[in-house]
SEMI-963460 format. One line per 10 residues: for each residue x, y, z of N, C-alpha, C. Coordinates in pm, 1 decimal, m for minus. Layout:
X:Y:Z:X:Y:Z:X:Y:Z | ... $
***
This chain:
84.3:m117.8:0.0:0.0:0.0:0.0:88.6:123.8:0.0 | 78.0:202.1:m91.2:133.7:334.1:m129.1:100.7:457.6:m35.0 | 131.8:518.3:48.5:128.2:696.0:115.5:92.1:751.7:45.2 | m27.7:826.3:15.0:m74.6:923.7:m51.3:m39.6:1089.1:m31.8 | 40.0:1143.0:m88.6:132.6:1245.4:m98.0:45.7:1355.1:m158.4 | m10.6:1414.4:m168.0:m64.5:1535.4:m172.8:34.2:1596.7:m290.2 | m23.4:1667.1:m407.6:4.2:1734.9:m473.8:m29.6:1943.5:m452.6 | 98.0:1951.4:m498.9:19.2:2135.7:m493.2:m136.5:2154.6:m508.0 | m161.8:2127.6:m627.8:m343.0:2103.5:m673.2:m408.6:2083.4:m585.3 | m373.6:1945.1:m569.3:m488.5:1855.9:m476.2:m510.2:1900.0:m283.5 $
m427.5:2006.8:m268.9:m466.7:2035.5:m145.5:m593.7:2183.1:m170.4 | m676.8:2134.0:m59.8:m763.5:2223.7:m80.0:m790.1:2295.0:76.2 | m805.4:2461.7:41.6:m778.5:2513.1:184.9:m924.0:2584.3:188.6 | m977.1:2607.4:335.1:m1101.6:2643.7:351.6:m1007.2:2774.7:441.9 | m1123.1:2852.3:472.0:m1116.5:2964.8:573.8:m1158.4:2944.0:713.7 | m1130.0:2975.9:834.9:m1201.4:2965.4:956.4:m1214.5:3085.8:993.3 | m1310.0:3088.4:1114.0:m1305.9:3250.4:1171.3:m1320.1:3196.1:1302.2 | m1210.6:3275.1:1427.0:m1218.9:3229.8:1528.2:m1240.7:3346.8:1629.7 | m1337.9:3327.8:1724.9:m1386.3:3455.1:1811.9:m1341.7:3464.4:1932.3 | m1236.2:3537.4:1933.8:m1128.4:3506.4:2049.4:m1170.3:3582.9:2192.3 $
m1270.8:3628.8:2147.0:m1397.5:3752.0:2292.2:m1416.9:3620.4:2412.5 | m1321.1:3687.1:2549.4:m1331.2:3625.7:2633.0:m1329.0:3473.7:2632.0 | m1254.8:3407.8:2585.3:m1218.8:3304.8:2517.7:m1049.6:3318.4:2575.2 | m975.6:3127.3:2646.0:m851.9:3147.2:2671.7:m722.3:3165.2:2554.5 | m585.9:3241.1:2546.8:m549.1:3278.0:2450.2:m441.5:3156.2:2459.3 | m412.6:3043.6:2542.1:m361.1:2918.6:2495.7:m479.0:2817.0:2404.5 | m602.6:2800.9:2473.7:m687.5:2742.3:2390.6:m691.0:2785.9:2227.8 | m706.7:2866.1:2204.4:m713.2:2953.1:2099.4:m620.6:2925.6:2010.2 | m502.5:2957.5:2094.5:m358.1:2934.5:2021.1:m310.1:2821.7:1921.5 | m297.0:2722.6:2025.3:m341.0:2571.8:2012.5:m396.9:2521.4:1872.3 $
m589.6:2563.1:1899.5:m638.2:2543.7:1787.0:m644.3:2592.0:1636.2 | m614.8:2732.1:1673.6:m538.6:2752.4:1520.6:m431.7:2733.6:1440.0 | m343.1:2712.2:1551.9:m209.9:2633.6:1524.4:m243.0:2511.6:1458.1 | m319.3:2408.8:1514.2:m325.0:2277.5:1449.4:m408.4:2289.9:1306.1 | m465.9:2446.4:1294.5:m564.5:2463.8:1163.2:m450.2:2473.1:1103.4 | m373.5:2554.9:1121.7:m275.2:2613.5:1030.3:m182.4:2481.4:965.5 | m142.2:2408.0:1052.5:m44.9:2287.5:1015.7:m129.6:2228.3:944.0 | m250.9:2187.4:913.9:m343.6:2052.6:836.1:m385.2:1974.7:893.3 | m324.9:1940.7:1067.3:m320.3:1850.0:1139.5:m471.5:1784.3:1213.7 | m598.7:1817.9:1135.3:m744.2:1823.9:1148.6:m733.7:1729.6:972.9 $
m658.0:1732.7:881.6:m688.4:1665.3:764.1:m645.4:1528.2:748.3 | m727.5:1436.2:661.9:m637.2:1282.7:694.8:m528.8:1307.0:560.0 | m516.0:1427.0:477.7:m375.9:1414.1:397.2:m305.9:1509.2:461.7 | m255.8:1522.4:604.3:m182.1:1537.8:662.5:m44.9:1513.1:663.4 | 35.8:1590.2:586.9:204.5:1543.3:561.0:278.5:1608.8:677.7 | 383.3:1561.3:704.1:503.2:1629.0:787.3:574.7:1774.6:728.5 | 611.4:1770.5:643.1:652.8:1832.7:507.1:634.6:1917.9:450.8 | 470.3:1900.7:418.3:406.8:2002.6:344.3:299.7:2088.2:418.9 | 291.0:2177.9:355.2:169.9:2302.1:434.8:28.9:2242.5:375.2 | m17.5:2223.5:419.7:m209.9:2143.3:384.3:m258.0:2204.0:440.7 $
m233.1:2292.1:561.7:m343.4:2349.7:666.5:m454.5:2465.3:625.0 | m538.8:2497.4:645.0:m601.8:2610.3:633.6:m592.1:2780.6:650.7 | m665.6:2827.4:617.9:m645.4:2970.6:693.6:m687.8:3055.8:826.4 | m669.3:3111.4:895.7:m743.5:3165.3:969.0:m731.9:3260.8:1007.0 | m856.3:3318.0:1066.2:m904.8:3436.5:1107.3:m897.4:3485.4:1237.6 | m878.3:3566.7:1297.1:m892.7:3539.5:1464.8:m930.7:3688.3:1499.8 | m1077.9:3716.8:1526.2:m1133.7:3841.7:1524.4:m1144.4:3882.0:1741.8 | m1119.9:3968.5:1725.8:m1171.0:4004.1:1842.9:m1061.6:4012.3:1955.7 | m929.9:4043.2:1935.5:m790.1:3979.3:1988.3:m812.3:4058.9:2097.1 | m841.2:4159.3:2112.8:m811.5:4254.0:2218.4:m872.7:4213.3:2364.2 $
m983.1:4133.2:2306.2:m1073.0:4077.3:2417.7:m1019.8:3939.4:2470.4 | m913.0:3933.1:2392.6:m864.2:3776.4:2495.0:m847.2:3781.3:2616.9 | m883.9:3664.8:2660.4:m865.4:3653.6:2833.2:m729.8:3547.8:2807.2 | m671.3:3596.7:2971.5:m514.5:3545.5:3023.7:m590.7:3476.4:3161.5 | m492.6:3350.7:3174.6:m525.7:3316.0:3316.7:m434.6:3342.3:3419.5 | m499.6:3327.6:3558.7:m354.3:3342.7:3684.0:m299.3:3490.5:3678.5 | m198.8:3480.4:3668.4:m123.5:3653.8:3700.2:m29.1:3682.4:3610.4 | m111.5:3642.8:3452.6:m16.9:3670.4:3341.5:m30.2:3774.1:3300.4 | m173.6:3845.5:3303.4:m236.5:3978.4:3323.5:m90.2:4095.3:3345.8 | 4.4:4066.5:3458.9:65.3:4119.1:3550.1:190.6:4090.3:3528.2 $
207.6:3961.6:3489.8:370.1:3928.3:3503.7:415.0:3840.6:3378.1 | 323.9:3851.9:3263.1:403.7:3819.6:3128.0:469.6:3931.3:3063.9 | 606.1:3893.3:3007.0:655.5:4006.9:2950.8:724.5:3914.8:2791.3 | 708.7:4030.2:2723.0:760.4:4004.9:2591.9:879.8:4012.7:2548.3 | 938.6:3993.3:2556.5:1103.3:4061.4:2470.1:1160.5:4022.0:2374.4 | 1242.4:4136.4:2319.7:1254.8:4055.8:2173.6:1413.2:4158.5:2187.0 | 1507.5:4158.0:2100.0:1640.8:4190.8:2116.7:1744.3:4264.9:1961.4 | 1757.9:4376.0:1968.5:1801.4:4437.4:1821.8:1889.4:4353.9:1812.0 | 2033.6:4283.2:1885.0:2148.8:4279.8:1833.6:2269.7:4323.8:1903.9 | 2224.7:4456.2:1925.5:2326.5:4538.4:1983.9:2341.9:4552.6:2144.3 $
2436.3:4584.3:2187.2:2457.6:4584.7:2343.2:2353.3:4670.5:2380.4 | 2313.6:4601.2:2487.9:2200.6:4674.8:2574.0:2054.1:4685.6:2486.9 | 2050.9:4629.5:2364.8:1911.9:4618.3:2306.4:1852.7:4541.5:2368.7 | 1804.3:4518.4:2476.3:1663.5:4421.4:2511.3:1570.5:4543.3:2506.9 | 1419.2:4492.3:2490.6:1306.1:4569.1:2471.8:1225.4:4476.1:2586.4 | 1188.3:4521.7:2649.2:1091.3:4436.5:2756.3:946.1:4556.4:2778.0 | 869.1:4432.3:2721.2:682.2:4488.8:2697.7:604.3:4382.6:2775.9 | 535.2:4463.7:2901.7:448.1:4360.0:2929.3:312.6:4352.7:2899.6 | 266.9:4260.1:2913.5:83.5:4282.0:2851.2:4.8:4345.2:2816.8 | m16.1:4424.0:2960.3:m91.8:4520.3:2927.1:m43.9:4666.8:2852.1 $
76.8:4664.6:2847.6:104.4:4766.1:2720.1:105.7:4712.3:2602.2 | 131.9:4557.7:2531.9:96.5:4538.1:2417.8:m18.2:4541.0:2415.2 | m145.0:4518.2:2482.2:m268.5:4509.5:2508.7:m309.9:4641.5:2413.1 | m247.2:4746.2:2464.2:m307.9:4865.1:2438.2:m296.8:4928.4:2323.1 | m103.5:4911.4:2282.8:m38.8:4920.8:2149.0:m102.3:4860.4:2059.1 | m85.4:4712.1:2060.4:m73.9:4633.3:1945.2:m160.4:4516.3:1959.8 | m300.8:4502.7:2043.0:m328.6:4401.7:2053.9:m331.6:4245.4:1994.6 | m342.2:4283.9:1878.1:m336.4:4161.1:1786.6:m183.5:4072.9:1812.4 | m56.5:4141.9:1860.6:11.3:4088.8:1842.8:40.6:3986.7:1934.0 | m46.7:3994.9:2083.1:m63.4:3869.4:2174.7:m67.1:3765.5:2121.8 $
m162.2:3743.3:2020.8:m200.8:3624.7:1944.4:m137.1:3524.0:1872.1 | m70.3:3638.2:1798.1:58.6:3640.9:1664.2:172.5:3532.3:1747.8 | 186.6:3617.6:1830.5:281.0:3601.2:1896.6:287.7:3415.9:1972.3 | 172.8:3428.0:2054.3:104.7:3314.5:2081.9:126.6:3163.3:1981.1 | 62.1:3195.0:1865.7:48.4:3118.9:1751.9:174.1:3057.1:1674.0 | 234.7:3170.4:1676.4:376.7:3145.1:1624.7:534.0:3066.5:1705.9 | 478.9:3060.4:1832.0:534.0:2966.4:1881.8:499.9:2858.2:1915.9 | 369.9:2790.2:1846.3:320.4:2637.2:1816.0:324.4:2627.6:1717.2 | 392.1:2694.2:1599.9:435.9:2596.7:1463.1:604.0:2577.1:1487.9 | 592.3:2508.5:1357.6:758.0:2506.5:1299.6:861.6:2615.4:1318.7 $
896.7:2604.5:1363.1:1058.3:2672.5:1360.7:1171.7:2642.5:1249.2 | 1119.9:2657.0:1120.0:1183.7:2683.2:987.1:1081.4:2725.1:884.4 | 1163.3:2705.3:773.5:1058.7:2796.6:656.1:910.1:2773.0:602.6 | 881.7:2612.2:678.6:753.0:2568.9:616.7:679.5:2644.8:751.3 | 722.8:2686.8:870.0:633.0:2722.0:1006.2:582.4:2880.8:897.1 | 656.5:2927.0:859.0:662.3:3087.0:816.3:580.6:3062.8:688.1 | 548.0:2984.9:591.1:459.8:2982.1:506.2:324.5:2952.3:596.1 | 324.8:2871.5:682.7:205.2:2842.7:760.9:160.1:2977.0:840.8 | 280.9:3048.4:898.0:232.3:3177.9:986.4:136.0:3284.0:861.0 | 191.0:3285.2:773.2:164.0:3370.5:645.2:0.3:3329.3:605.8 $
m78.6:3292.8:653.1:m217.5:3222.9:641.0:m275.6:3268.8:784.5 | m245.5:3338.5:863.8:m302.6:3382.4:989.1:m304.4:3530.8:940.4 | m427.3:3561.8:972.4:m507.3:3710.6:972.2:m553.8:3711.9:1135.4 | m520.2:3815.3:1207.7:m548.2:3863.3:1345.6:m607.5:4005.9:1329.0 | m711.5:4013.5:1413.9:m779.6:4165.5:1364.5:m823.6:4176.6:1552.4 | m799.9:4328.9:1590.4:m839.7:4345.9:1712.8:m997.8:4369.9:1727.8 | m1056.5:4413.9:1631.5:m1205.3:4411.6:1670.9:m1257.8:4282.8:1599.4 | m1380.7:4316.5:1623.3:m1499.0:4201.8:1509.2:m1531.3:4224.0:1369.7 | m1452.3:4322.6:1318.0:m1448.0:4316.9:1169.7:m1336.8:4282.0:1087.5 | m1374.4:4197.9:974.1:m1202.2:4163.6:884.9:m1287.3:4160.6:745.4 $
m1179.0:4178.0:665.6:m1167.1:4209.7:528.2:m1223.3:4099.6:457.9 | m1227.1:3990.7:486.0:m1184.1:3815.3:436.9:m1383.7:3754.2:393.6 | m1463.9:3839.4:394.6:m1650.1:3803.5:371.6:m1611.2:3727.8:219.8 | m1523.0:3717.9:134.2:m1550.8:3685.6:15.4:m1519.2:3565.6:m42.4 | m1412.9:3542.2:118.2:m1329.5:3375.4:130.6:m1457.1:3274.9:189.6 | m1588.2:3342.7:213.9:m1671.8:3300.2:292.1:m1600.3:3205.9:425.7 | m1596.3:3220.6:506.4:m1567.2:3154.9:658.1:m1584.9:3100.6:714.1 | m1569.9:2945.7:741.5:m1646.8:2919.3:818.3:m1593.0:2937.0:984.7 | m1734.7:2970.4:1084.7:m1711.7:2966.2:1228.4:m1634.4:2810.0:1258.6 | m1532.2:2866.1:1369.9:m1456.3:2733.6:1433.4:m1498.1:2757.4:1571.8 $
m1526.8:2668.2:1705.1:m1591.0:2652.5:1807.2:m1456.3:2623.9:1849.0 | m1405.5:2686.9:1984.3:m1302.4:2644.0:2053.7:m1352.1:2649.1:2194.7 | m1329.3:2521.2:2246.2:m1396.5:2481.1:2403.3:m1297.3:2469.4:2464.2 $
***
């Protein structure tokens, strides 16, 4: 019996829309992550990108559990001596909300070039409106 290998063609990608309003932002994470990989499809490769797209409306309203509210911090680093940048929550909260998510998401894929074609299929929008009515959407339920 032969592995059925998926061709460019033959993968077919749907849209999701996920409503991240008071909703946990590991749950969340998680499940779009596994949209994004394919890992919901039975032509599921290691290899290749099969996964879907998604949507994730409403970022600003994510809920944090415990005292991450308070004591998660972000950092990220130019290079240069003394470049650390340290952001905690509630100032990305305010800045950049969407990028909780991003951020979130992108450290449950791949860590090489197929994770970054997969990140490239995530749309994050801080309110309840997005551009994407024409991809028609379907709602994803995250419990």
């Amino acid at each position: 019996m032969k592995t059925l290998i998926p061709s460019e063609g033959e993968i077919v990608r749907q849209w999701h829309v996920v409503d991240a309003a008071d909703q946990v932002l590991g749950r969340i994470a998680s499940a779009a992550a596994m949209i994004l990989m394919g890992k919901h499809k039975p032509t599921y490769t290691t290899f290749l990108d099969t996964g879907d797209h998604v949507i994730v409306i409403n970022a600003a309203k994510v809920k944090l559990t415990g005292r991450k509210e308070s004591q998660k911090v972000y950092r990220r680093h130019s290079g240069y001596p003394g470049g650390l940048t340290e952001v905690g929550v509630a100032k990305m909260r305010a800045v950049r909300p969407s990028r909780i998510i991003e951020h979130a998401i992108a450290g449950m894929l791949p860590k090489n070039k197929l994770g970054k074609q997969m990140y490239r299929k995530l749309k994050v929008y801080a309110g309840d409106k997005h551009p994407h009515q024409a991809q028609k959407p379907v709602a994803l339920s995250v419990s």
